[in-house]
N, C-alpha and C positions, 0 to 999 in steps of 0.2 A: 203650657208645658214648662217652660221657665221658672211663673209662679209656685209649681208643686215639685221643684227641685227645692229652690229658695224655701221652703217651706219646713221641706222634710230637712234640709240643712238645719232650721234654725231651730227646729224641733231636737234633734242631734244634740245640739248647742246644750241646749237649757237640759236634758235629758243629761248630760255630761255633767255640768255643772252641778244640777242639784242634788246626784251621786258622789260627788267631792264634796260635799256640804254633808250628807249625809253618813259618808266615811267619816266625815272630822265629828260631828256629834257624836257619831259611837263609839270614836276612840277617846275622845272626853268623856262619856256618861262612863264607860267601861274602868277609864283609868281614875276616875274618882269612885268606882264602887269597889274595886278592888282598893283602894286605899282604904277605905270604910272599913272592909274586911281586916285588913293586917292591925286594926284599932281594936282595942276590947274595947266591947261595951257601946259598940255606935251601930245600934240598929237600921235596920233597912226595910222597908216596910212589902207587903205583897204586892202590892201597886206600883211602888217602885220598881219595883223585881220585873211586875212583868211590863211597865214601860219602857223600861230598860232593854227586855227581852226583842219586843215590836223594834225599838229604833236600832238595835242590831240586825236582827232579821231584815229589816227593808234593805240597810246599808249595803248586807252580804247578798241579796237578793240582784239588787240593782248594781252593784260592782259586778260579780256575775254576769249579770246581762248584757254587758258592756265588752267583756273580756272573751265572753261568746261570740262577739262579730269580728274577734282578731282572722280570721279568715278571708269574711266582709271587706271591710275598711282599712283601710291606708292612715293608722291614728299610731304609730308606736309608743309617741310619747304618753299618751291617753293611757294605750292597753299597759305600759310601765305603771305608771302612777296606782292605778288602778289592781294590776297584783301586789304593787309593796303598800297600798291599803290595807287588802284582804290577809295580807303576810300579817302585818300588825294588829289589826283587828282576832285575827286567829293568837297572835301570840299573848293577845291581853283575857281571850280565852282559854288559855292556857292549850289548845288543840295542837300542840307541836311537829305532829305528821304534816298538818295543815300546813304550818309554816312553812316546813321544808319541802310542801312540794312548789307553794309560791315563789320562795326562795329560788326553785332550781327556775322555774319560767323568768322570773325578774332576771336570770344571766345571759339570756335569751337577746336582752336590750341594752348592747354594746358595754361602753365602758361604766355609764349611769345605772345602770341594769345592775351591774356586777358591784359597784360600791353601793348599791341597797340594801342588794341581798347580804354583802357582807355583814352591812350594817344591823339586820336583823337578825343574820343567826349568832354574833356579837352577842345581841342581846338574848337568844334565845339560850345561848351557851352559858351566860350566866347566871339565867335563872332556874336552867337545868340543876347549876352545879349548886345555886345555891349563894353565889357570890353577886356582891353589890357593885363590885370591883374587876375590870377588864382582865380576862386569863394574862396569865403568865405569859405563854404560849399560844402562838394565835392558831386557830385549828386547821387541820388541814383539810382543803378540797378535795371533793371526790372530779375527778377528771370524766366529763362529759362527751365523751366522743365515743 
């Protein structure tokens, strides 16, 4: 009985892990395709395109599955990490609802929670606007209660 605690534990484990490994790869392939993009003249081939496509998909797939057992599991810092993945990963998608609904869950998870989310709609704010450059004006919160 022990054994198949230990088990399912360490399966958790590496199931964890290789969905952070897998976040980081598609916010790497993403944020160099999009830089590709802002280039004239630096092609991206079909295959790329849809490699790129699959190692997104699993990432969002498998963060997901993760942040579905927030009910489950006693993991906060996991199911943190895990929406300001899928926050950034949507934002290098440019899916901006996306973001902001990540965003509102990441405030969810205290004070860490709340300086990620800031931190990405920071950034979502100024690609909204267009600027390279931190607003003037930091925006304001919609109050959650």
């Amino acid at each position: 009985m022990r054994l198949g605690f230990f088990s399912r534990m360490f399966e958790g484990v590496l199931s964890i892990e290789k969905t952070y490994n897998q976040c980081d790869k598609a916010l790497g392939k993403l944020r160099a395709y999009n830089e590709k993009q802002k280039q004239e003249n630096v092609p991206f081939s079909a295959s790329e395109k849809a490699e790129l496509d699959n190692v997104v998909s699993i990432a969002i797939e498998n963060a997901t599955k993760i942040v579905d057992k927030e009910g489950e599991r006693n993991w906060p810092g996991v199911f943190r990490e895990m929406h300001k993945n899928l926050a950034n990963i949507y934002l290098e998608l440019e899916e901006y609802d996306r973001v902001r609904e990540e965003c509102e869950l990441l405030q969810n998870y205290g004070e860490v929670g709340k300086l990620d989310a800031e931190e990405v709609i920071k950034t979502l704010n100024e690609r909204e606007n267009g600027d390279s450059s931190p607003p003037s004006v930091p925006p304001i919160e919609e109050s959650n209660s």
